[in-house]
C-alpha positions as CSV (number, residue, x, y, z in Angstrom):
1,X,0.0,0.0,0.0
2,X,1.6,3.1,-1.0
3,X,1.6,6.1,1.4
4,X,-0.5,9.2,1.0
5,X,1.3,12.3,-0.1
6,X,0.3,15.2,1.6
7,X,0.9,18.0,-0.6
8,X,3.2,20.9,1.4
9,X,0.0,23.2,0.4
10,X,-2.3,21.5,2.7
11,X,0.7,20.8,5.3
12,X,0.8,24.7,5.3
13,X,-2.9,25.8,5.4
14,X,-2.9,23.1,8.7
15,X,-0.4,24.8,10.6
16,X,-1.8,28.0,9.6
17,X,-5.5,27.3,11.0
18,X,-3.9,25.7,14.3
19,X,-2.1,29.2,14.6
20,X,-4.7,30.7,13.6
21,X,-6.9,28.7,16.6
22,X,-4.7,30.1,19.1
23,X,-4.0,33.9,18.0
24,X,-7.7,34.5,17.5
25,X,-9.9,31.8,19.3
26,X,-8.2,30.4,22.8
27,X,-9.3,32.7,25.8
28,X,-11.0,35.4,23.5
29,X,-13.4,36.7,26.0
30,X,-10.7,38.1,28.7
31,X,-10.3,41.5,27.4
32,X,-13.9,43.1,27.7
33,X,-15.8,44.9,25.3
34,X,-14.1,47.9,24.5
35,X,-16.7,50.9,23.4
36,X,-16.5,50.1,19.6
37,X,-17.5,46.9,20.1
38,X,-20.2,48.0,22.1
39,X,-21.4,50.3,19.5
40,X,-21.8,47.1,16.6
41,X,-23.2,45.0,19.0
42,X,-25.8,47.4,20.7
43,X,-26.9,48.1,17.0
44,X,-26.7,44.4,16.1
45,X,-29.1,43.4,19.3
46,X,-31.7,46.4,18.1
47,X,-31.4,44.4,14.5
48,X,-32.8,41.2,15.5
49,X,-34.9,43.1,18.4
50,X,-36.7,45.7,16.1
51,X,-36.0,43.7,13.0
52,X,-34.8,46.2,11.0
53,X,-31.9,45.4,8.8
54,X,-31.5,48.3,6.7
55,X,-31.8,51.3,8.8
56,X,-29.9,50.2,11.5
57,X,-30.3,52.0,15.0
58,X,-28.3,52.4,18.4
59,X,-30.8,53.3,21.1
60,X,-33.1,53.6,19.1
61,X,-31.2,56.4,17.0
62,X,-30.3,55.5,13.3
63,X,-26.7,54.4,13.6
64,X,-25.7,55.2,10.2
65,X,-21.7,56.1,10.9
66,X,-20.4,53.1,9.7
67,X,-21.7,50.2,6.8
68,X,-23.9,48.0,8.3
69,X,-22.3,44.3,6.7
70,X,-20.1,43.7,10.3
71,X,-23.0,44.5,12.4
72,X,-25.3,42.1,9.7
73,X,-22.6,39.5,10.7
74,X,-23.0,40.2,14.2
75,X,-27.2,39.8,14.4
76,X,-26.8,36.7,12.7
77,X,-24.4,35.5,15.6
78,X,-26.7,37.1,17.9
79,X,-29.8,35.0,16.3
80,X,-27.9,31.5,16.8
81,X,-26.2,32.9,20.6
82,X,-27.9,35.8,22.6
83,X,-26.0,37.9,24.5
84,X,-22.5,36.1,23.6
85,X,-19.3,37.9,23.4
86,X,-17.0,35.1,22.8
87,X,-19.5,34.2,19.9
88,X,-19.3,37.4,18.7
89,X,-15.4,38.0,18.6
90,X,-15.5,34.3,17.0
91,X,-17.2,35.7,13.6
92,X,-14.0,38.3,13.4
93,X,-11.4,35.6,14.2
94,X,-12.9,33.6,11.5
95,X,-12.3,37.2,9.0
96,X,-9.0,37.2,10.7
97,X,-8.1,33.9,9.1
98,X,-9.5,34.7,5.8
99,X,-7.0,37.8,5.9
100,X,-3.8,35.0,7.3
101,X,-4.6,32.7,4.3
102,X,-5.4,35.3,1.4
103,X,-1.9,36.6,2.6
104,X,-0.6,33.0,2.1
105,X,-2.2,32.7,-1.2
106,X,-1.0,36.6,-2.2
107,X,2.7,35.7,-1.4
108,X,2.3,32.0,-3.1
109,X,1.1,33.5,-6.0
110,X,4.1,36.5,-6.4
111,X,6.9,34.1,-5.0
112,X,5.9,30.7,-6.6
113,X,7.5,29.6,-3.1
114,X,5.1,27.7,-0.5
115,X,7.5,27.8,1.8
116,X,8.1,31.7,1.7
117,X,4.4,32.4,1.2
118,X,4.0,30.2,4.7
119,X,6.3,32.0,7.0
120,X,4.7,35.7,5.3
121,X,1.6,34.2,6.5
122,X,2.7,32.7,10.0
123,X,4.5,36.3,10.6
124,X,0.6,38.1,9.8
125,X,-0.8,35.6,12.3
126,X,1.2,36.5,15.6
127,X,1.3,40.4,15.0
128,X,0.0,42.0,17.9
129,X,-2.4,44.2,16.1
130,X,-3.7,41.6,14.1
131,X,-3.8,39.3,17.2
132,X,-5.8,42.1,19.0
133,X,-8.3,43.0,16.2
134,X,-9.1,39.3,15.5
135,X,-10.2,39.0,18.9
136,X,-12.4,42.3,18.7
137,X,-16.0,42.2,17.1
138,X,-15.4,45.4,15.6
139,X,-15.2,46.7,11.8
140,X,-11.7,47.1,10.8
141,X,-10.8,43.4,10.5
142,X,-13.9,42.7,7.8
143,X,-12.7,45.5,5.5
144,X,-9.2,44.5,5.5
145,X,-9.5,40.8,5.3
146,X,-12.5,41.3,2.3
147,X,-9.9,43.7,0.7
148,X,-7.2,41.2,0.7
149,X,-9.2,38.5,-0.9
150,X,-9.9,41.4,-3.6
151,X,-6.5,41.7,-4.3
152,X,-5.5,38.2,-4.1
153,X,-7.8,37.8,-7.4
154,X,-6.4,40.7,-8.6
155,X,-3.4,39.4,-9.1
156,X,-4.8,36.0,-10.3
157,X,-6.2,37.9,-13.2
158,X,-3.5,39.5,-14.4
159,X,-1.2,36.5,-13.8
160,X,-2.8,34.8,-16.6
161,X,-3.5,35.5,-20.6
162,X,-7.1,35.7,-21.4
163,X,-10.1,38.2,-19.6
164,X,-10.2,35.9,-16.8
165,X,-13.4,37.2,-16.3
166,X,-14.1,34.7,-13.2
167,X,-11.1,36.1,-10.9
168,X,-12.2,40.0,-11.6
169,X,-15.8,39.1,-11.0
170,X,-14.5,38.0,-7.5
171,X,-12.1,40.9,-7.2
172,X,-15.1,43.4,-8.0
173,X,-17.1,41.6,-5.5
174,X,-14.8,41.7,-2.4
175,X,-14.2,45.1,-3.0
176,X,-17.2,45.8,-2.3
177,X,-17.9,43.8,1.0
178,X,-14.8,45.7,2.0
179,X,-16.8,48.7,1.1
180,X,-19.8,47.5,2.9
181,X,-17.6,46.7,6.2
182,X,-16.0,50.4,6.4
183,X,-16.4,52.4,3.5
184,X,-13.1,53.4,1.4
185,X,-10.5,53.1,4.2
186,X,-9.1,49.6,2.9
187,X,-9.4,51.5,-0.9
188,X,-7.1,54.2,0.4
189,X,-4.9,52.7,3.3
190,X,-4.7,48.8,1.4
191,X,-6.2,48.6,-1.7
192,X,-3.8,52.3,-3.7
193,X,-0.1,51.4,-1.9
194,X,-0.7,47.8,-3.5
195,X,-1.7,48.9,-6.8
196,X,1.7,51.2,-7.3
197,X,3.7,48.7,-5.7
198,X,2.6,46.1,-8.1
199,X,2.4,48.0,-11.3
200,X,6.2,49.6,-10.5
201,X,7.5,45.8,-9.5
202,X,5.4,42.9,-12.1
203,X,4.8,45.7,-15.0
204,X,1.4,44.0,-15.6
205,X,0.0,43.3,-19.3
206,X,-3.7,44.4,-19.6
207,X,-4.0,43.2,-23.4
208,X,-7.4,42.1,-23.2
209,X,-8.6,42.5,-19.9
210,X,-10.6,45.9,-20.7
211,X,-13.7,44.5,-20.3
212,X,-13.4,42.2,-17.2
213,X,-11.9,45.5,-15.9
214,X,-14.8,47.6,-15.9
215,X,-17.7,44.5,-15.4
216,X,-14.9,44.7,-12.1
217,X,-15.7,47.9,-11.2
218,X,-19.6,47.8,-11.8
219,X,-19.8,45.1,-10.0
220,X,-17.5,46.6,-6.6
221,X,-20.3,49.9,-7.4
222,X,-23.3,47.8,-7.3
223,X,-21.9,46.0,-3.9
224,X,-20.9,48.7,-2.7
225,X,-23.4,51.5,-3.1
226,X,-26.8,49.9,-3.1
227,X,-26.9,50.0,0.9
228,X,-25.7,54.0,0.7
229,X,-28.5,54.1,-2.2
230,X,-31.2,53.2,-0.3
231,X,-30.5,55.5,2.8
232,X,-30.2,58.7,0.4
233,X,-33.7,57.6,-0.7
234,X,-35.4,56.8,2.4
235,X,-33.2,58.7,5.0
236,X,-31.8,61.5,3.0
237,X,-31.2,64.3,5.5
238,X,-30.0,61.9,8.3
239,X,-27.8,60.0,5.6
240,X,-26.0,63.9,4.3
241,X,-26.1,64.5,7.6
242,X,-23.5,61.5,9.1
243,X,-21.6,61.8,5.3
244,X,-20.6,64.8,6.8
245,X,-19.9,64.4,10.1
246,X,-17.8,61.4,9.0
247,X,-15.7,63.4,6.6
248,X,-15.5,66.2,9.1
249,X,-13.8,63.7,11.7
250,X,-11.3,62.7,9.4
251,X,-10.1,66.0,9.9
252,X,-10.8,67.3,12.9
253,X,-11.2,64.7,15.3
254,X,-8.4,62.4,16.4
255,X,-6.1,65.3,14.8
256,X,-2.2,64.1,15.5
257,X,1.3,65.1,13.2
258,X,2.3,63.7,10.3
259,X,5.0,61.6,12.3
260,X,2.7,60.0,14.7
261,X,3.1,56.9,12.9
262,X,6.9,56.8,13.5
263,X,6.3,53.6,16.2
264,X,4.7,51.4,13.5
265,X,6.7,48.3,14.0
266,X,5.6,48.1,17.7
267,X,2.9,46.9,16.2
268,X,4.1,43.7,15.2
269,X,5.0,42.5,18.8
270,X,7.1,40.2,18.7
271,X,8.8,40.8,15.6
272,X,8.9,44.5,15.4
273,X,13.1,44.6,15.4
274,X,12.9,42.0,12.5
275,X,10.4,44.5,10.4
276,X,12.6,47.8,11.4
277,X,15.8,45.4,9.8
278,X,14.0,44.2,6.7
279,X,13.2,47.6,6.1
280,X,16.5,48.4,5.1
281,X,16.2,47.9,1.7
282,X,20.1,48.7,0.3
283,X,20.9,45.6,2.2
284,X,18.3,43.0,1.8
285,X,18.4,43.6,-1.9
286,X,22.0,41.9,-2.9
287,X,20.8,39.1,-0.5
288,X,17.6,38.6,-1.8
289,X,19.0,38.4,-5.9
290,X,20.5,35.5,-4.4
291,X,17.4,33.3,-4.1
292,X,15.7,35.3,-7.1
293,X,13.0,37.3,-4.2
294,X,14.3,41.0,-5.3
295,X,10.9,41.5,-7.2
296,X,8.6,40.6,-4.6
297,X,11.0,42.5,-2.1
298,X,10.8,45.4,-3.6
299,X,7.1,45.1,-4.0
300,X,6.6,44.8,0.0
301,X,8.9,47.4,0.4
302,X,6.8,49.8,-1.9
303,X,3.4,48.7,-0.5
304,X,4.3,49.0,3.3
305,X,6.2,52.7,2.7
306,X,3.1,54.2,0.4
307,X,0.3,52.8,3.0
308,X,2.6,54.6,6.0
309,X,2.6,57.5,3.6
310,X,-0.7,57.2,2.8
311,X,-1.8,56.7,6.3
312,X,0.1,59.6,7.9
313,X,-1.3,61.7,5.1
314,X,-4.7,61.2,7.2
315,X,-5.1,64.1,9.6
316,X,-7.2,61.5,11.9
317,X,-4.6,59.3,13.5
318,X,-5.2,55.8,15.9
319,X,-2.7,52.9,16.0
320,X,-5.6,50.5,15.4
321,X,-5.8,52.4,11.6
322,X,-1.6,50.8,11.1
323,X,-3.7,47.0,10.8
324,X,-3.3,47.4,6.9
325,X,0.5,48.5,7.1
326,X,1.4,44.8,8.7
327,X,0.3,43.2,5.6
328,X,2.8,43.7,4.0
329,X,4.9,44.2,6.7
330,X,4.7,40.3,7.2
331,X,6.0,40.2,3.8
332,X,9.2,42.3,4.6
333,X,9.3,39.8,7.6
334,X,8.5,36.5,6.1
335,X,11.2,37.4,3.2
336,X,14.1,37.8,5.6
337,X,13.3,35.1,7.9
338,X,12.9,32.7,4.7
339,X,16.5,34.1,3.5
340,X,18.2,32.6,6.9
341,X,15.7,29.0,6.5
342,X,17.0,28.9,2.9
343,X,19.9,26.7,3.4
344,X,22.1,29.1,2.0
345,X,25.9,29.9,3.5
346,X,25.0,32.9,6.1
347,X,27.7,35.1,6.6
348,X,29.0,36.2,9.4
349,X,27.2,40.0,9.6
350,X,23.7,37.9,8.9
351,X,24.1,35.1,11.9
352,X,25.1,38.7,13.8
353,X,22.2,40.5,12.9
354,X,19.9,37.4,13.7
355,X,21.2,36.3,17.1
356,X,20.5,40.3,18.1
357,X,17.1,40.3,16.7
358,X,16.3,37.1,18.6
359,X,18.1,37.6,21.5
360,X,15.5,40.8,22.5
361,X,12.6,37.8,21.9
362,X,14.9,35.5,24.1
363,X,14.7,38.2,27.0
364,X,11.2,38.8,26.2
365,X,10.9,35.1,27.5
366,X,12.8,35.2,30.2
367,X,11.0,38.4,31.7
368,X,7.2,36.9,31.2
369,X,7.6,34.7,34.1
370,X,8.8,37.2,36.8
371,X,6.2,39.2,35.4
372,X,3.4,36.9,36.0
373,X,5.0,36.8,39.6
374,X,5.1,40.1,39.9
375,X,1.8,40.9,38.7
376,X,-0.5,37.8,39.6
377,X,1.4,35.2,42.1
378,X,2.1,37.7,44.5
379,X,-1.3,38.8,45.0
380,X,-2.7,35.2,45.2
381,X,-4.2,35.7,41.6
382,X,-2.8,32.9,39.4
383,X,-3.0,29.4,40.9
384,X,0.7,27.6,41.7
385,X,0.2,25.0,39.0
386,X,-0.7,26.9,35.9
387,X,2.4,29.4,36.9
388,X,4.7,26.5,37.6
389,X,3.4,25.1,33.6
390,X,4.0,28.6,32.2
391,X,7.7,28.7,34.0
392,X,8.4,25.4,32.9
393,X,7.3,26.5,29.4
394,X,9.7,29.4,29.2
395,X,12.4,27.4,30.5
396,X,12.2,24.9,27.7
397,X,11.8,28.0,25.0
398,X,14.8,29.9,26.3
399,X,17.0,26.8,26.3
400,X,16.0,25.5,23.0
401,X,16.3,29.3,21.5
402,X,19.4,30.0,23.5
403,X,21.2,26.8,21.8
404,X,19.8,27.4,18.4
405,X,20.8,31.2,18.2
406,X,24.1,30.5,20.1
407,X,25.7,27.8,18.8
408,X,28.2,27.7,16.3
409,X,25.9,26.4,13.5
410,X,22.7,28.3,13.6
411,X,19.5,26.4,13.7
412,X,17.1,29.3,12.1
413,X,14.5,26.5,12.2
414,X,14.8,25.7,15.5
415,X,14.9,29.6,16.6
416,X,11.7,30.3,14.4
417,X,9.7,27.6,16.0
418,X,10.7,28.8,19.7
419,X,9.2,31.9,19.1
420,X,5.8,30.3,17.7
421,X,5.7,28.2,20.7
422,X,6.5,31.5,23.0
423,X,3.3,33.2,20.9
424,X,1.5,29.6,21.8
425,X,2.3,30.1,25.4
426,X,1.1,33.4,26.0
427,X,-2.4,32.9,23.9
428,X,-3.0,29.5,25.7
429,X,-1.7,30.0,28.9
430,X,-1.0,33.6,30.0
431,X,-3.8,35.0,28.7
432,X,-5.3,32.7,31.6
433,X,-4.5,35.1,34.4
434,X,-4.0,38.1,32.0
435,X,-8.0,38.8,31.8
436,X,-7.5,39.6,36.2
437,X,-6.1,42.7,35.0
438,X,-9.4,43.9,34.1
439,X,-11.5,42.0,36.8
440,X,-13.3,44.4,39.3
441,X,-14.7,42.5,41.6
442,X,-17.6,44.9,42.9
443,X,-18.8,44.9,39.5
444,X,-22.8,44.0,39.2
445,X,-23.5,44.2,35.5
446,X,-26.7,45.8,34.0
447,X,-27.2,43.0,31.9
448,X,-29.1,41.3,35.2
449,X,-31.7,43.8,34.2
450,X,-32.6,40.8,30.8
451,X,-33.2,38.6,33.8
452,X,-35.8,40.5,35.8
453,X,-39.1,39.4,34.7
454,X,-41.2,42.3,35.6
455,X,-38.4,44.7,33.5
456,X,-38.8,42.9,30.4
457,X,-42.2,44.9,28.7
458,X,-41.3,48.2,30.8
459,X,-39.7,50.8,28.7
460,X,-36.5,52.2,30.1
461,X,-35.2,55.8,30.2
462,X,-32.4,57.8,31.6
463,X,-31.9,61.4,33.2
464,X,-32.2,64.3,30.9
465,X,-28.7,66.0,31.1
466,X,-26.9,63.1,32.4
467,X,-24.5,61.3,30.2
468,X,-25.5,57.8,29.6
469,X,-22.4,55.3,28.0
470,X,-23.4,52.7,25.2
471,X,-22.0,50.1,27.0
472,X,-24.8,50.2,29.1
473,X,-27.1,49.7,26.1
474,X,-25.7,47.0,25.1
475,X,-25.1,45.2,28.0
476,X,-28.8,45.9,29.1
477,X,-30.0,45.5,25.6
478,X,-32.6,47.9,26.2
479,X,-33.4,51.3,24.3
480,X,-32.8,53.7,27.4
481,X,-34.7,57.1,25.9
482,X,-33.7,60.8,28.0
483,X,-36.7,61.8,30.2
484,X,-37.0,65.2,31.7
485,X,-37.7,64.5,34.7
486,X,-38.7,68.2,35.9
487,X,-41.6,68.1,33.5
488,X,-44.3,66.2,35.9
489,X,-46.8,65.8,33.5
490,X,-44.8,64.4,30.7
491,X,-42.8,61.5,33.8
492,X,-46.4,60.8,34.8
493,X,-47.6,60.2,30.9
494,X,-44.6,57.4,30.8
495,X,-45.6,55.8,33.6
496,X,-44.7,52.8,34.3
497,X,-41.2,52.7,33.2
498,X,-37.6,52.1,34.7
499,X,-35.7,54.9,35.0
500,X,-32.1,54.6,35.0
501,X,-30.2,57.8,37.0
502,X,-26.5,58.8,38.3
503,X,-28.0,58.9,42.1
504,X,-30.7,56.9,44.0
505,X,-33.8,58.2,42.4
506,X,-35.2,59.9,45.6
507,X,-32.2,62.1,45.4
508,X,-33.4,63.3,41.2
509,X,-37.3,63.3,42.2
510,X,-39.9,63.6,44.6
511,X,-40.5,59.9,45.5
512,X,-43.8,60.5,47.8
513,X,-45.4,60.9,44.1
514,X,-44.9,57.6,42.8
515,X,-44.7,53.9,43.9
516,X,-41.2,53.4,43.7
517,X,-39.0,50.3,43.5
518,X,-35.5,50.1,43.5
519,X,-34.3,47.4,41.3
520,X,-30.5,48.1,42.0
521,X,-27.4,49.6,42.2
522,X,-25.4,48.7,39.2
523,X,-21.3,49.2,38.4
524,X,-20.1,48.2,34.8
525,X,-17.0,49.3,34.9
526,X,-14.4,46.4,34.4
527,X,-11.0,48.5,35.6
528,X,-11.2,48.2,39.9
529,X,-11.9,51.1,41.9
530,X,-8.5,52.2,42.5
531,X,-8.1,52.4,38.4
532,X,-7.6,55.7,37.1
533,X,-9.7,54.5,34.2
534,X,-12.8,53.7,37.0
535,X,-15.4,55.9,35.2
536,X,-18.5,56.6,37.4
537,X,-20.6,57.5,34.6
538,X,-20.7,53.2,34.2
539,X,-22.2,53.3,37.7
540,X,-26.2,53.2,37.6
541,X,-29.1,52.8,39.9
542,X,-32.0,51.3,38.2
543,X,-35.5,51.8,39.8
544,X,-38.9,51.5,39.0
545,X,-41.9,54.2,38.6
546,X,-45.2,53.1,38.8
547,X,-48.5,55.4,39.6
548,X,-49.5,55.7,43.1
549,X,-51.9,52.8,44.1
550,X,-54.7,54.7,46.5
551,X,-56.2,52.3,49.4
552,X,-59.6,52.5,49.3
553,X,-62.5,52.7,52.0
554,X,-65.5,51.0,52.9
């Protein structure tokens, strides 16, 4: 019986997805939900409440800010499991993956390498950013990963002779989900950098491709605007109204200088000395005519400086916006980490330049146990065993990564897998006591309000004047209206309702008017008391108005 050949394709895509498993799915509920998040998934629960999937509202507002295809994905989680944040950040590991292995395809495709295209892809995978936004049910992650699959086909078409109609159908179509998940960003910060680096690098022939070109473009229109469309119709002053507030904000809100990007390869985490190294493109170029990867060198080199360009061209400035840049900065990566696996004679200045690029990872080893024990053991938060596990961990790393970076003969394999396994360690097993950070342990969610029977057909409002966060929203998943309570005749019209206030109620109104019960005092915030990040505006007392009942006589 002969034995089946696995092809080093599938091999890849196997590692990949067990990666994959633990960058974006192991322990993806300790961080909580940050107030973007908030923001989809309040507007996601109104969806399915209200049942209105094309006007989308938060709090009973039209929430037209951002396209609506993330939030669609998030009411269908929502349909199959209520209330579920790990479900929810699930749906954006799964578009974090699509981005990993559309990377792995893109670089495959330029390279005709597997085994470059793999470590490219392995590199996008344990980024810290990426890492962070595939575990956050927010919008950016869709819009990237869609427009990465768009360019992925892209390239397919003009790879081959013919129209190759099928591949710019597809690239026409993922455009525009990556339209539908946040508007042009990925066009402007993804989709132009790649476009100059590739026609300046591959010089690509578009003899007969006229015509798949623009059924391209109709299609990425028709994706794309129908949903905008249909809100000019039917919402048009609301709809000019946000497309100008969100223009405005580009430029006004968020405002930093043009430098602010200057700490991009932080980023990257773990790797962010190896990107700042491949970056310097006079001496990776000699090196990389070597093994024939100049062209797709100089491509990543091109993409990743015109998206920072690009990007710092943007008056409006967050490090979360840098998620496009490490696309192909896990090219720049993957390329110089596949020169030392190549087999080729390393020189001297090379093995240097590697042992001090993995030495910082080496000390970034060494220092995550005392930090656990500084942080956790010492204040009786992290149990003995799962710290002694971790320790014993990190020993094995350090040794295996100290003798492979060390020794006389380099073992670049060796070295790359150590710091896998350290990115396998913290996702599995540090991440464990990591979520304590954020523990407050006198925090009684809102969200006991959804178990409350007699709350559930009451309509819920909130103090006139008083600031009320989204978070609360959405963890009640309740529209909470403003009620001036001063005006007497309009509180009594509401009656019954819950009112939600800053203070006891009998402090915000005259409680002898009304039957009152006080449901609770509740405290969302998930930083402890002693945080300077404890807001009190996440700190609510919930009550109960109902009219008066009069005792009558015989």
């Amino acid at each position: 019986m002969k034995p089946i050949m696995i092809s080093d394709q599938i091999k890849h895509l196997a590692l990949l997805l067990l990666v994959c498993f633990f960058s974006f799915f192991v322990h993806n509920d300790f961080i909580p939900a940050d107030l973007m998040e908030s923001r989809n998934l309040a507007t996601a629960q109104e969806m399915v409440a209200l049942e209105n999937y094309l006007a989308p509202t938060m709090n009973g507002e039209l929430r037209l800010e951002k396209p609506p295809l993330p939030t669609w994905i998030a009411a269908c989680v929502n349909h199959i499991k209520p209330h579920s944040l790990s479900a929810q950040r699930y749906a954006a590991g799964v578009a974090a993956t699509l981005m990993v292995v559309f990377l792995y395809l893109v670089a495959r495709q330029l390279s005709k390498n597997s085994t470059v295209s793999f470590v490219c892809a392995l590199i996008l995978a344990t980024c810290y950013n990426v890492i962070m936004m595939g575990r956050t049910a927010t919008w950016d992650i869709y819009c990237h990963s869609f427009m990465l699959g768009a360019i992925f086909f892209f390239i397919k078409a003009l790879s081959h002779e013919g129209p190759q109609w099928r591949f710019f159908v597809f690239t026409g179509l993922f455009m525009g989900l990556s339209f539908l998940s946040k508007g042009p960003v990925s066009f402007f910060a993804l989709l132009i950098p790649f476009i100059i680096a590739y026609l300046v690098t591959w010089h690509p022939s578009f003899k007969g491709k006229m015509k798949p070109i623009i059924a391209m473009i109709l299609v990425c229109l028709m994706v794309s605007f129908w949903w905008p469309v249909y809100i000019y119709i039917f919402h048009r002053d609301w709809g000019v109204h946000i497309a100008n507030k969100e223009s405005s904000s580009w430029l006004n809100h968020n405002v930093r200088p043009w430098y602010y990007y200057w700490q991009f390869p932080a980023e990257a985490g773990i790797w962010a000395l190896f990107w700042v190294t491949s970056l310097v493109w006079p001496y990776w170029r000699k090196l990389f005519s070597q093994i024939h990867l100049h062209k797709i060198y100089l491509f990543s080199i091109v993409w990743t400086v015109g998206s920072l360009i690009l990007l710092s061209l943007i008056p409006e400035k967050k490090t979360r916006y840098l998620l496009p840049l490490l696309i192909p900065g896990a090219i720049n990566v993957g390329l110089c980490l596949y020169y030392y696996l190549s087999g080729r004679l390393i020189l001297s200045r090379e093995k240097r330049l590697f042992r001090i690029n993995m030495s910082l990872i080496l000390l970034v080893i060494l220092a995550l146990p005392v930090a656990l024990y500084l942080f956790f053991v010492q204040k009786q938060e992290l149990e003995i065993s799962l710290f002694a596990m971790i320790c014993f961990c990190c020993f094995l790393l350090v040794l295996l990564l100290a003798w492979s970076i060390y020794n006389r003969r380099v073992n670049y394999k060796i070295a790359l897998g150590c710091v896998i396994g350290t990115m396998l360690v913290v996702e599995g097993l540090c991440f464990i006591p990591a979520g304590k950070l954020f523990i407050n342990n006198e925090r009684h969610s809102i969200s006991e309000v959804r178990k409350i029977p007699v709350l559930q057909h009451l309509p819920f409002y909130y103090v006139e004047g008083e600031e009320l966060r989204i978070e609360l929203v959405y963890e009640s998943d309740r529209v909470i209206r403003p009620l001036n309570i001063r005006n007497m005749n309009l509180v009594e019209s509401k009656l019954p309702f819950v009112l939600v206030s800053a203070t006891p109620v009998d402090s915000v109104l005259d409680a002898s008017k009304w039957e009152i019960d006080e449901i609770g005092r509740y405290d969302n915030n998930w930083q402890k008391t002693n945080s300077r990040k404890y807001n009190l505006d996440l700190v609510r007392y919930v009550s109960v108005l109902r009219i008066k009942s009069t005792d009558s006589t015989p």
